[in-house]
C-alpha positions as CSV (number, residue, x, y, z in Angstrom):
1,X,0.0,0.0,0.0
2,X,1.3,3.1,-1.2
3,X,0.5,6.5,0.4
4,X,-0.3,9.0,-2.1
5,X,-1.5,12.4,-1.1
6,X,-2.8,13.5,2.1
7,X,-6.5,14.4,1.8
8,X,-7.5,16.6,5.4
9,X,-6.6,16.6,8.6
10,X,-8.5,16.1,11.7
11,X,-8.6,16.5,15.4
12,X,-7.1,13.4,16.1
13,X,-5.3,12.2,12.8
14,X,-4.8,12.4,8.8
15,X,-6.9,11.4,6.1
16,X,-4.6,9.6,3.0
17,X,-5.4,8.6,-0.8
18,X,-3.4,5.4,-0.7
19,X,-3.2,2.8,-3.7
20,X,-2.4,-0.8,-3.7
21,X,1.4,-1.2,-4.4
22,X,1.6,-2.4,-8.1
23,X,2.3,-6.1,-8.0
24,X,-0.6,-8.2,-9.5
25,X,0.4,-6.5,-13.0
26,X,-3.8,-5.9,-13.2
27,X,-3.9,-2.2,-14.4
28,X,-7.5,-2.3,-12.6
29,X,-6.2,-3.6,-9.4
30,X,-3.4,-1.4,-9.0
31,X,-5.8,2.0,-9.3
32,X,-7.7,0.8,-6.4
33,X,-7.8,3.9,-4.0
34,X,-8.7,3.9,-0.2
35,X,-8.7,6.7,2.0
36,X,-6.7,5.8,5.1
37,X,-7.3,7.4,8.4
38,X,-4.2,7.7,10.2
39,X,-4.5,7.9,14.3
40,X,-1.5,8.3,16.5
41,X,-1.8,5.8,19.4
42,X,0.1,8.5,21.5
43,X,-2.7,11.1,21.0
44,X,-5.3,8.8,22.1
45,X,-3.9,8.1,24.8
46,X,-3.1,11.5,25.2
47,X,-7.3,12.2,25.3
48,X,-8.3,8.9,26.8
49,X,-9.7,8.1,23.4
50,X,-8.5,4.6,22.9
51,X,-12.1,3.5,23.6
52,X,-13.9,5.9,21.1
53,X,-11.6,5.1,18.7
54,X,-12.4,1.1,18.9
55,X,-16.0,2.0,19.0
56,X,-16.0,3.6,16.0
57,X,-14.2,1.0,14.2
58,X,-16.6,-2.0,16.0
59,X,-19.6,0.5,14.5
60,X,-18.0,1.3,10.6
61,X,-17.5,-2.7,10.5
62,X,-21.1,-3.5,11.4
63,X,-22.5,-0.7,8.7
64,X,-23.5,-1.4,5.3
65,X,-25.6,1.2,3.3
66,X,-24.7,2.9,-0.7
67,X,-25.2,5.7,1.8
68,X,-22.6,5.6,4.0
69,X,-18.9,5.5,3.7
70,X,-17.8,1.8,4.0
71,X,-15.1,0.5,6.0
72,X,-12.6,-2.1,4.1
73,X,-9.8,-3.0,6.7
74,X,-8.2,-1.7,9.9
75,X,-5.0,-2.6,11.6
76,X,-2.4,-0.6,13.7
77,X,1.6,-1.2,14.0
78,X,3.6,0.6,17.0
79,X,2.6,4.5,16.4
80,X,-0.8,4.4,14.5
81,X,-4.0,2.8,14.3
82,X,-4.7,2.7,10.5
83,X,-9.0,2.6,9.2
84,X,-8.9,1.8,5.2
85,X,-12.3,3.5,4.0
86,X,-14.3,3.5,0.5
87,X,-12.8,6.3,-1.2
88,X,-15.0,9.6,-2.1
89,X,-13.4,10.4,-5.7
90,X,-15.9,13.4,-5.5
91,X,-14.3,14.9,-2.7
92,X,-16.1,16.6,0.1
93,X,-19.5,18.6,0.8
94,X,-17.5,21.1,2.8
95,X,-15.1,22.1,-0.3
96,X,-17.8,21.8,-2.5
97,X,-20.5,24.0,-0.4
98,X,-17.4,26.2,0.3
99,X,-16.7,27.2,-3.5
100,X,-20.1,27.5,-4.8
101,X,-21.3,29.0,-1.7
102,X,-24.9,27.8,-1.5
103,X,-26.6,24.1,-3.8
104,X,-29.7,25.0,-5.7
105,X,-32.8,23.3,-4.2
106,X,-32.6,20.4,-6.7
107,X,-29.0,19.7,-5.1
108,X,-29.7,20.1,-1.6
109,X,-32.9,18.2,-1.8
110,X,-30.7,15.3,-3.2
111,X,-28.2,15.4,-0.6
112,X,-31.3,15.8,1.6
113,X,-32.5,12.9,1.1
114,X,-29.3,10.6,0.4
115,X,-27.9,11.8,4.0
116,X,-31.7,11.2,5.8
117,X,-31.7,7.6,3.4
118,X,-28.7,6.6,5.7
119,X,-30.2,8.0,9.1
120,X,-32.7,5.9,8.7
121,X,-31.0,2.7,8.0
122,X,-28.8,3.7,11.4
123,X,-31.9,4.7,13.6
124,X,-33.9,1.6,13.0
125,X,-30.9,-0.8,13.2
126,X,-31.7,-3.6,16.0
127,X,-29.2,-1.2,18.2
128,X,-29.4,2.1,17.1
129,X,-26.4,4.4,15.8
130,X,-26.4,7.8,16.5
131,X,-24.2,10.2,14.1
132,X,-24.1,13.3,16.6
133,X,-21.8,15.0,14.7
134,X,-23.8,15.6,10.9
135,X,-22.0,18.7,9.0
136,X,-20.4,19.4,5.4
137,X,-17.3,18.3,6.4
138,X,-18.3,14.9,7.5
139,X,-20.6,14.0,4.2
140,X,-18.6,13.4,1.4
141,X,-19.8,12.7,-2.4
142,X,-19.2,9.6,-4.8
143,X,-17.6,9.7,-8.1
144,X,-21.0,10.1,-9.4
145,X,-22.3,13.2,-6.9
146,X,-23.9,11.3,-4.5
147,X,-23.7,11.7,-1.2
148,X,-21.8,9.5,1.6
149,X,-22.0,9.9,5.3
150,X,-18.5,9.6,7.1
151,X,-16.8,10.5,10.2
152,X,-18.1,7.8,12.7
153,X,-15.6,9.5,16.0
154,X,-18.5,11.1,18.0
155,X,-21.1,8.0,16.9
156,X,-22.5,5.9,19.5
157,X,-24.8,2.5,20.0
158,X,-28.3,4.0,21.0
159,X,-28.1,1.3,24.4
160,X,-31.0,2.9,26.0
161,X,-33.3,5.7,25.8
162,X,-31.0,8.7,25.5
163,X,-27.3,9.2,26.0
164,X,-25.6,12.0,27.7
165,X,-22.2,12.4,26.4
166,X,-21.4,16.0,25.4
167,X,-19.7,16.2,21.7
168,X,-20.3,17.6,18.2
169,X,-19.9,20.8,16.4
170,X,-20.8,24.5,17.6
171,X,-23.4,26.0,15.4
172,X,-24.7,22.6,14.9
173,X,-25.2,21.5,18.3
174,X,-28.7,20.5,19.2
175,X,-30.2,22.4,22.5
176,X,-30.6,19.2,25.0
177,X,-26.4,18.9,24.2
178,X,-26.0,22.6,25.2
179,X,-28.1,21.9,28.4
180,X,-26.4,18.5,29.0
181,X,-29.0,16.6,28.9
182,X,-30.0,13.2,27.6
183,X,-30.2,12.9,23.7
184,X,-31.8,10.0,21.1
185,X,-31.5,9.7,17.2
186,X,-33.6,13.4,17.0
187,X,-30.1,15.1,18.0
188,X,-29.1,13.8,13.8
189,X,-32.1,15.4,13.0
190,X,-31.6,18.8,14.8
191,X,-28.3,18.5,12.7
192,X,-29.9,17.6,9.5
193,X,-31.6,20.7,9.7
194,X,-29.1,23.1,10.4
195,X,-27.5,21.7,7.5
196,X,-30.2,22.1,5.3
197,X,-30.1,25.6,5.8
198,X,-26.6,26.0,5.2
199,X,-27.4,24.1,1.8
200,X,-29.9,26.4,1.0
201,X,-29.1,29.7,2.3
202,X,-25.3,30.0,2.4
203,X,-24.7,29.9,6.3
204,X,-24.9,29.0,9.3
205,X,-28.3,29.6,11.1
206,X,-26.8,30.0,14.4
207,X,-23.6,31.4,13.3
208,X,-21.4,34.1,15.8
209,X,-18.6,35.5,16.7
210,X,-18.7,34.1,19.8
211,X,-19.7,30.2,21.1
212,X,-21.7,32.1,23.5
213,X,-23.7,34.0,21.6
214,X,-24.4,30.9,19.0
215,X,-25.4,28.6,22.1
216,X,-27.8,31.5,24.1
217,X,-29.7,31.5,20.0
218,X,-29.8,27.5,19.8
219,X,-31.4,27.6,23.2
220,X,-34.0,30.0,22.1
221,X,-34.5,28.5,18.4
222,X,-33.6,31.5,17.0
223,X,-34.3,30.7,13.2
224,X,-34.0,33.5,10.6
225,X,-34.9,33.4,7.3
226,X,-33.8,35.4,4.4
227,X,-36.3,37.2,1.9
228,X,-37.2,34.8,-0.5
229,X,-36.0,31.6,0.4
230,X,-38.1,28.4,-0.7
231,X,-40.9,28.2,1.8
232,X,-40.9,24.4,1.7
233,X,-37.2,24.6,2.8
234,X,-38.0,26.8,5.7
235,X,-41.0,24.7,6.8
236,X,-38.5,21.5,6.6
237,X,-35.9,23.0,8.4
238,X,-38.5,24.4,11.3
239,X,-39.6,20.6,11.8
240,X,-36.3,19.6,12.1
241,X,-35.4,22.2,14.2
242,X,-37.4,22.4,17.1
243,X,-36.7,22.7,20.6
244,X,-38.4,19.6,22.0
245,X,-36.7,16.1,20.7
246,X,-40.1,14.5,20.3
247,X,-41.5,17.1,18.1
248,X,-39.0,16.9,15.1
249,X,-39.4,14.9,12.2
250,X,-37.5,11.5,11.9
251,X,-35.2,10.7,9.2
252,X,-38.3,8.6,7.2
253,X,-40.7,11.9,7.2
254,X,-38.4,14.6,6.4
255,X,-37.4,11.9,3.2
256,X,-40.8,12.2,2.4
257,X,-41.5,15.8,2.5
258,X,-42.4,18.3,0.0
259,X,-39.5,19.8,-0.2
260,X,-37.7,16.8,-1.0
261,X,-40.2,15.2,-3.1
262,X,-40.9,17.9,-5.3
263,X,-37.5,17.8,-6.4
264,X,-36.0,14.7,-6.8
265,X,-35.4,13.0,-10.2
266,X,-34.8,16.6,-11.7
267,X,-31.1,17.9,-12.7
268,X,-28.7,18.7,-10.1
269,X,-26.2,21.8,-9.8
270,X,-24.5,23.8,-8.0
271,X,-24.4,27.8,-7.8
272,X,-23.0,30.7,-5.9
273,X,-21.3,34.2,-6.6
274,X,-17.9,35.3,-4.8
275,X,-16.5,38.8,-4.0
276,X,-12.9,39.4,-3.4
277,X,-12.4,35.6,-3.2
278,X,-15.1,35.1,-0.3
279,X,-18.5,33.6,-1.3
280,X,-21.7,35.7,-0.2
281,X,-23.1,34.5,2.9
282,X,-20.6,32.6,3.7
283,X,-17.0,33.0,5.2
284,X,-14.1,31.6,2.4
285,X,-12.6,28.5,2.2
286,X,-9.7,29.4,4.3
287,X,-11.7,31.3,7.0
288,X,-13.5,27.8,7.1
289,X,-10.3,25.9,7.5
290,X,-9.0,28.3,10.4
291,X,-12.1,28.3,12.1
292,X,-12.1,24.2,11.6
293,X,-8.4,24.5,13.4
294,X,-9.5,26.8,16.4
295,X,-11.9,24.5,17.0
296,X,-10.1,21.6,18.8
297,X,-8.8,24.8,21.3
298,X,-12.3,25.9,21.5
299,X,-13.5,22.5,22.9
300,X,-12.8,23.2,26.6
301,X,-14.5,26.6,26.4
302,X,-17.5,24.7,25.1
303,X,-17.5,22.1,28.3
304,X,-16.8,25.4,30.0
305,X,-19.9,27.1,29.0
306,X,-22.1,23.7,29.2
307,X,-21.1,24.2,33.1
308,X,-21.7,27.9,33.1
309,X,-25.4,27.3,31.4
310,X,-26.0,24.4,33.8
311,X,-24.5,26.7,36.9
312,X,-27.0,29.7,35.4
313,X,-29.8,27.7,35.7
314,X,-28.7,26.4,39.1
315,X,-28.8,29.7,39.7
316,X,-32.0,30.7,38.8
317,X,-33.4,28.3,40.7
318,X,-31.7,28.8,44.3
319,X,-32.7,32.4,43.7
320,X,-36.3,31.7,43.3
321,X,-35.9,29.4,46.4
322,X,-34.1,32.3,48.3
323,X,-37.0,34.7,47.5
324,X,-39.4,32.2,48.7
325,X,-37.6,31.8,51.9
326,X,-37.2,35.7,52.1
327,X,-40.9,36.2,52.0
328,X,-40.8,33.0,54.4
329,X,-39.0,34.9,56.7
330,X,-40.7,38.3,56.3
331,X,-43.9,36.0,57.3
332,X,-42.0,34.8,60.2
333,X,-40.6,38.3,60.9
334,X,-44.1,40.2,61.3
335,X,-45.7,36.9,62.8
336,X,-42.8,37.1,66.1
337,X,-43.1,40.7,65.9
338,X,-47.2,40.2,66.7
339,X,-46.4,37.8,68.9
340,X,-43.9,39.5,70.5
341,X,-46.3,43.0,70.9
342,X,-49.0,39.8,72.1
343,X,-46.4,38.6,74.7
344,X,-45.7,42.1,75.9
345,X,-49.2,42.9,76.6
346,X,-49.8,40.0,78.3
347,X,-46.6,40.8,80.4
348,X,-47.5,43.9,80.7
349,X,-51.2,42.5,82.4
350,X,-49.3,39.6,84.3
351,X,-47.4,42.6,85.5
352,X,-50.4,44.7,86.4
353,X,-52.4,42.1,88.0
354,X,-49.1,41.1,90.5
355,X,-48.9,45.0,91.5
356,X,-53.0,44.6,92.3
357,X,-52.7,41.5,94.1
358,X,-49.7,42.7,95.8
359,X,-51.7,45.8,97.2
360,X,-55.1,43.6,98.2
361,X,-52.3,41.4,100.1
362,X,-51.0,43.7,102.1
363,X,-54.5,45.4,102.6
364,X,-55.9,41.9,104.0
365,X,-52.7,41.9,106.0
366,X,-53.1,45.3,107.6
367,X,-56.6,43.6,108.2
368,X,-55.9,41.1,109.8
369,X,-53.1,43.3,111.9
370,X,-56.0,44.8,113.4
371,X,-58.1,42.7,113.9
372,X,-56.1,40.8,116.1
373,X,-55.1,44.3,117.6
374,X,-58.8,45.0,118.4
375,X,-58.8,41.4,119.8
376,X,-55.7,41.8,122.0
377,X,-57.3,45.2,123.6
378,X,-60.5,44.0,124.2
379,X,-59.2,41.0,126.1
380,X,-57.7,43.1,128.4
381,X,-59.9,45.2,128.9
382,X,-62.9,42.5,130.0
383,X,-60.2,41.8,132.6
């Protein structure tokens, strides 16, 4: 195996055209491509992610869909874990949505459908697999234009009802990931629809300049639409974008909506108009790239800030439970103070009827002094 030309780099590793080493003398065998993901063993151990790393290989070898990007061998020497994948001679959705800036609706439909065709397949596997990490750079697109889904790192089995590991992409996070809360197979559909709207429109929905700022308008749903834009597309993306997990479409409906179905079967192409080497709407291919770098030093600030949301609504709440126990205590307050002005009345008349009892003691004693006085002298006198 030969090593040919490296394709992209990720987080945690390279991405390689490689081609079988020219023995068989088969001019057809000896163009076989793969694309090899190369890992270093030291960086996973570096992150602790030894274990993702065999998960996602136990999940790419248990997938088979003309949907999703297939998985041919894997093996590892002393440095690197090697994953041999079905090679995408058409390159990547990211460097094609880059250049043209925006897919017509034929295209986007397409890929609509192609990337949902796979989510289904995953979802209603016996154990579901969850994506969690759907985005241009992770589709890529056959020799042929169609697309492939890739990238299996943040992917996990579906072993219950929800999961609650924290991961993806920024602007395509879904809200219950930015609240830390348990997710299902919707979270892939949150993600289909952010990515619809990049297809469509140019951009990111929830695109900042801050993390911040894009998380605070996830949690609110803040969706935009431009002037003009296909209303079908904006009703698809709404249903795929909605607050609630429950209430979003599944992979199956949003295959078969208008949007998609109107389109498909017609010719596919792709447009956009750039200005000073920057496509409209959307940042260039190289701000893309930079931003894709910053990311991997961006990812503590995101756990950071899934803390800091949790600890604001922590926050919230022990403030609503302190004004309840200030007006609890204002309660208490005046209720002492009344029974405090009660107790010192009744002092007050304890006090009042001692004095009084007091005087009628000593009066009855004075009384009784002489009356034993007027005994005492008439005694003698009868004498």
């Amino acid at each position: 195996m030969t090593f040919v030309k490296r394709l992209g780099r990720g987080y945690f590793g390279e991405v390689w055209e490689c081609k079988r080493a020219k023995s068989s003398g088969d001019p057809k065998a000896d163009a076989v491509s793969w694309a090899v993901k190369k890992v270093p063993l030291s960086l996973l151990q570096q992150h602790n992610l030894t274990e993702q790393m065999e998960r996602e290989i136990a999940i790419l070898r248990s997938l088979r869909h003309p949907r999703i990007v297939q998985l041919w061998f894997d093996f590892r020497d002393s440095s690197h874990v090697y994953l041999g994948m079905e090679f995408a001679a058409g390159g990547g959705m990211f460097d094609s949505l880059s250049k043209s800036g925006k897919f017509t609706l034929e295209l986007a439909a397409q890929y609509m459908f192609e990337v949902c065709d796979a989510l289904e397949y995953l979802h209603g596997l016996p154990e579901k697999v969850i994506h969690r990490d759907i985005k241009p750079e992770n589709i890529l697109l056959d020799g042929e234009g169609h697309a492939k889904l890739a990238d299996f790192g943040w992917s996990n089995i579906l072993e219950g009802a929800v999961r609650a590991t924290f991961c993806g992409t920024p602007d395509y996070l879904a809200p219950e990931m930015i609240r830390g809360e348990g997710h299902n197979e919707s979270l892939d559909m949150w993600e289909m629809g952010v990515l619809l709207y990049e297809m469509v429109i140019g951009k990111s929905p929830f695109g900042s300049n801050s993390q911040e700022t894009t998380c605070r308008m996830i949690l609110k749903g803040d969706l935009k639409f431009p002037a003009g834009a296909d209303p079908d597309a904006q009703d698809l993306i709404t249903k795929l974008c909605k607050l609630r997990p429950a209430e979003r479409l599944t992979a199956k409906q949003a295959k078969e909506h208008p949007f998609v179905t109107k389109f498909m079967g017609r010719p596919t192409e792709i447009i956009g108009d750039a200005v000073d080497g920057e496509v409209l709407g959307r940042p260039s291919v190289e701000a893309r790239h930079l931003r894709r770098e910053k990311e991997i030093l961006e990812g503590e600030m995101m756990t950071v800030l899934q803390a800091k949301t949790a600890a604001e609504t922590t926050l919230l709440r022990l403030a609503d439970e302190l004004s309840s126990s200030h007006e609890e205590l204002r309660q208490e307050q005046q209720l002492r103070k009344a029974t405090e002005a009660r107790l010192k009345t009744l002092q007050e008349r304890e006090e009042k009827r001692r004095l009084e009892m007091e005087e009628i003691k000593k009066s009855m004693e004075a009384m009784a002094a002489e009356v034993a006085r007027v005994r005492a002298g008439g005694g003698r006198h009868g004498r």
